[in-house]
N, C-alpha and C positions, 0 to 999 in steps of 0.2 A: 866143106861141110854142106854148103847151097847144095853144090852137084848131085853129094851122096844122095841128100834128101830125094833130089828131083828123080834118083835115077830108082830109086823105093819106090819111090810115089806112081813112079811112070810103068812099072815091072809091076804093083798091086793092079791098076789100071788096065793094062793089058793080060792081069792074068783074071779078068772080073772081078776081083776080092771087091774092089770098092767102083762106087764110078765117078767119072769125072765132074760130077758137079762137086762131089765130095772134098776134090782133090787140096783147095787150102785146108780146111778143115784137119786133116791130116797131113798135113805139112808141117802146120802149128803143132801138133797134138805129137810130131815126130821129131820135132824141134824141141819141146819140154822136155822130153822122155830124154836126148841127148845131154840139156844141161843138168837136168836133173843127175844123171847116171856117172857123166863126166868128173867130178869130183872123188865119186868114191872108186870109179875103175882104175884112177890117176892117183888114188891115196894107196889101193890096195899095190899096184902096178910098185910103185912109190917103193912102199912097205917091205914088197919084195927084197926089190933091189937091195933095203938098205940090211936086207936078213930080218927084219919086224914086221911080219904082216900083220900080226895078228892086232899091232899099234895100227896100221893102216885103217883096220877094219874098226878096229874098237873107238877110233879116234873121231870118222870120218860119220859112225852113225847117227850122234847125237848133232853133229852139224848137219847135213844133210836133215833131217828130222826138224831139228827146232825152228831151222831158218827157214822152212816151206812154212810157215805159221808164223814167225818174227820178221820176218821181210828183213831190209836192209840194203846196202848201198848195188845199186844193179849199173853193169856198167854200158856203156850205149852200144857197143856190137858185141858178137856173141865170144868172137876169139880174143877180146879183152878180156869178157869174162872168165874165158878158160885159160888163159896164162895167168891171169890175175890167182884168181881161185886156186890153180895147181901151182904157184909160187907160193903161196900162205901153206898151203896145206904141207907142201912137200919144209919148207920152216917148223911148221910144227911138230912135224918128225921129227924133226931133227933135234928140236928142244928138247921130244919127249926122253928120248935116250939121254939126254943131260943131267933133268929135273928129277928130284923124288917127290914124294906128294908127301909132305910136310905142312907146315902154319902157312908157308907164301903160296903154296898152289890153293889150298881152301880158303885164303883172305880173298886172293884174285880170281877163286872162283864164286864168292859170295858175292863182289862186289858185280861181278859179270850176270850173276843171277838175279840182282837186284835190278840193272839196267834191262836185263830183258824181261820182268815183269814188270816194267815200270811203263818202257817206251814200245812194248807189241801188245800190235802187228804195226814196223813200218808200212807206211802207204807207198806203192809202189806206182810210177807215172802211167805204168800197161795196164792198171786193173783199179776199177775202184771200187772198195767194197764197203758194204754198209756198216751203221754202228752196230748191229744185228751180231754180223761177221766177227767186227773188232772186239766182241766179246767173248763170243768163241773160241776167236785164234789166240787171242789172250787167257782163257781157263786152258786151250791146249797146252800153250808155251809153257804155261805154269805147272800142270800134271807130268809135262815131259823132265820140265827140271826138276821136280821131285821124285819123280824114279830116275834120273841118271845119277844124280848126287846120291840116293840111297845105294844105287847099284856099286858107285865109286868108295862108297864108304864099308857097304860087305867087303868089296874087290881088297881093300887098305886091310881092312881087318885080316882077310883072308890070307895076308901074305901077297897079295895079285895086286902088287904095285904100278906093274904095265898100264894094265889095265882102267888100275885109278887115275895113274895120268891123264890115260887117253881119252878118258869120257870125261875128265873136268878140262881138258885143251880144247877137247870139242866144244863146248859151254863156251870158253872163252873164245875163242875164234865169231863164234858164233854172233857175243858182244859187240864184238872186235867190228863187225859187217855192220851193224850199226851206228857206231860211231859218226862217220862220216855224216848219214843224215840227220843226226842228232845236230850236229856242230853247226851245218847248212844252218836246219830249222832256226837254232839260237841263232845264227848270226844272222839273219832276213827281221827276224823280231826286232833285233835290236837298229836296225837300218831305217 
């Protein structure tokens, strides 16, 4: 992944696009765009395979979405991150095709909707942002979980169960990446 970046970077460079002072400045900013993108290429990819894209795609939005504004557990290099991330994701396929969205997916998607209003935005160790922010990304997370839960529940009504799955696994996955720093937090307090 270093390489690809450097060899973008170095082919912008040489074709004038940018100039080399430039040059971390978009590294970083080409490094985001990959983690960022990595999830849903690897959901949709995924999706294929398993003959469900359209779960890929439906599943993958509201996680990608929520958790740029909920933060949550970040792992220290970038290809934990992406085996990490494309292990869950590709699990949650899998469940989707299992689950119907009945009482247990909307209790466990309440409960997940509860925690991510409650504990966003995690703080992240790369970025620190102010109480300003923390208010923001928290009316975001909350506006985002109220149109996917309405959208999931037209989708139920609609007959579009796929669908309802996918965008309350999204929700929960999404919890789910918080967890881990929740649990820290509690157990450092309690120490």
């Amino acid at each position: 992944m270093v390489l690809c970046r450097k060899l973008i970077i170095n082919w912008l460079i040489r074709s004038k696009a940018i100039n080399e002072e430039e040059r971390e400045l978009y590294e970083y900013a080409l490094y985001s765009i990959v983690l960022l993108l990595s999830p849903a290429i690897f959901s949709i990819a995924i999706g294929c395979i398993m003959g469900i894209p359209l779960n890929g795609i439906t599943m993958v939005m509201p996680f990608l979405f929520l958790r740029k504004f909920s933060g949550g557990f970040h792992a220290k290099h970038a290809w934990t991150c992406f085996v990490g991330s494309s292990m869950l994701v590709a699990g949650f396929l899998w469940i989707s095709t299992k689950i119907n969205c009945g009482v247990t997916l909307y209790m466990a998607t309440t409960i997940a909707a509860i925690e991510l209003g409650i504990f966003s935005p995690i703080q992240s160790d790369n970025r620190t942002i102010t109480e300003k922010e923390k208010r923001i990304y928290r009316k975001i997370v909350e506006l985002q979980l109220a149109v996917y839960i309405i959208v999931a529940i037209i989708a139920n009504v609609l007959g579009k169960d796929a669908i309802a799955v996918c965008m309350l696994l999204g929700i929960i996955i999404t919890a789910l990446m918080q967890l881990p720093c929740i649990i820290l937090k509690f157990l450092r307090r309690k120490c």
